[in-house]
N, C-alpha and C positions, 0 to 999 in steps of 0.2 A: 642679172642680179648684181649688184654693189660687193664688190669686194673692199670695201675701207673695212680696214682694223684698225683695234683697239690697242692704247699704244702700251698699255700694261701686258695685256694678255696673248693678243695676237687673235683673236676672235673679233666678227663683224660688229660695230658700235651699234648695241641693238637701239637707241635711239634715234640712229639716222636709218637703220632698217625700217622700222616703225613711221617716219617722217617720207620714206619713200612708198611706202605700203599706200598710207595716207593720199599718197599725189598721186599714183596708180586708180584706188577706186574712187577717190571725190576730183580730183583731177581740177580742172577751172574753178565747179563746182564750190571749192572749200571755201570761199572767201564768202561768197552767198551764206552759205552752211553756218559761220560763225558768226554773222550779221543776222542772221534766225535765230542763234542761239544766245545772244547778248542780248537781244530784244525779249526773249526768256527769263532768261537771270533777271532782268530789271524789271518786266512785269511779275514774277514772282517775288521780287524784292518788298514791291510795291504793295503787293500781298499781303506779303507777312507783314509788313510795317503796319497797313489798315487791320488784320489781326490785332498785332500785339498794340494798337490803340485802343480796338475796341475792347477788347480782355481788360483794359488799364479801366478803361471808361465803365466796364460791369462792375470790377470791383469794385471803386471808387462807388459805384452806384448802392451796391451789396454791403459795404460798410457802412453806409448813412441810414439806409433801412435796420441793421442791425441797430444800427446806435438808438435810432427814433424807437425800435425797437424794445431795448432796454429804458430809453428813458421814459417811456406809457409806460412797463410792467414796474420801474420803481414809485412811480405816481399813484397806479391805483395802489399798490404794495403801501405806500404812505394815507392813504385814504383808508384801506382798509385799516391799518394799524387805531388812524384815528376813530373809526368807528367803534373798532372792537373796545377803545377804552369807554368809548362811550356807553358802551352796552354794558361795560362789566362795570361802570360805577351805576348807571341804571340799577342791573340787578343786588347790587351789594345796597342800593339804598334801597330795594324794593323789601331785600333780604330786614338789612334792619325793621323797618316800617312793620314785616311783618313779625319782629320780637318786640316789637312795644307793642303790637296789638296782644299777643299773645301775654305781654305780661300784664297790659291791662285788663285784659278777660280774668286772666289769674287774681289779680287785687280786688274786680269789682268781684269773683264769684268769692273771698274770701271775707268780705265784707257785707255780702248778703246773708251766707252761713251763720256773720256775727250777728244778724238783725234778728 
């Protein structure tokens, strides 16, 4: 075992403990090991990068259908508006039409009483 200490304390530099530990059970080994593990990190890298474009890309996707979205419900929303005017000057003219018929029933039955 490594007796280096620590030049503060007087206790083994658990860093270089830990670095011997290391060359003990991966031994030649480690150089491999990290060349595994970089090839890791970068396909994982690689990962998230195609994630977080495809996430970019749904949104992006998700907001245009929202929009197309809203712009059909104000269309028909503007369609219907114009209908409904259409309908209610309709019935307001149907409405009069039927007070002059009514007042005309009224004048001729008051003019047949006079005969």
């Amino acid at each position: 075992m490594s007796t280096d200490y620590n030049p503060t304390g007087g206790a083994p530099d658990s860093t270089h403990r830990i670095e011997t530990i290391k060359n003990l059970i991966f031994g030649e080994n480690m150089e491999q090991i990290e060349k595994e593990f970089e090839v890791l990190r970068k396909t994982i890298d690689q990962k998230k990068a195609d994630v977080d474009q495809y996430i970019a890309q749904t949104r992006s996707e998700i907001y245009t259908a929202i929009n197309n979205l809203i712009n059909d419900i104000n269309a028909k929303l503007k369609d219907l508006e114009t209908n409904t005017g259409k309908l209610t000057d309709a019935l307001e003219q149907k409405k009069t039409d039927k007070y002059k018929l009514g007042s005309l029933l009224i004048e001729l039955g008051e003019k047949i009483m006079k005969e």
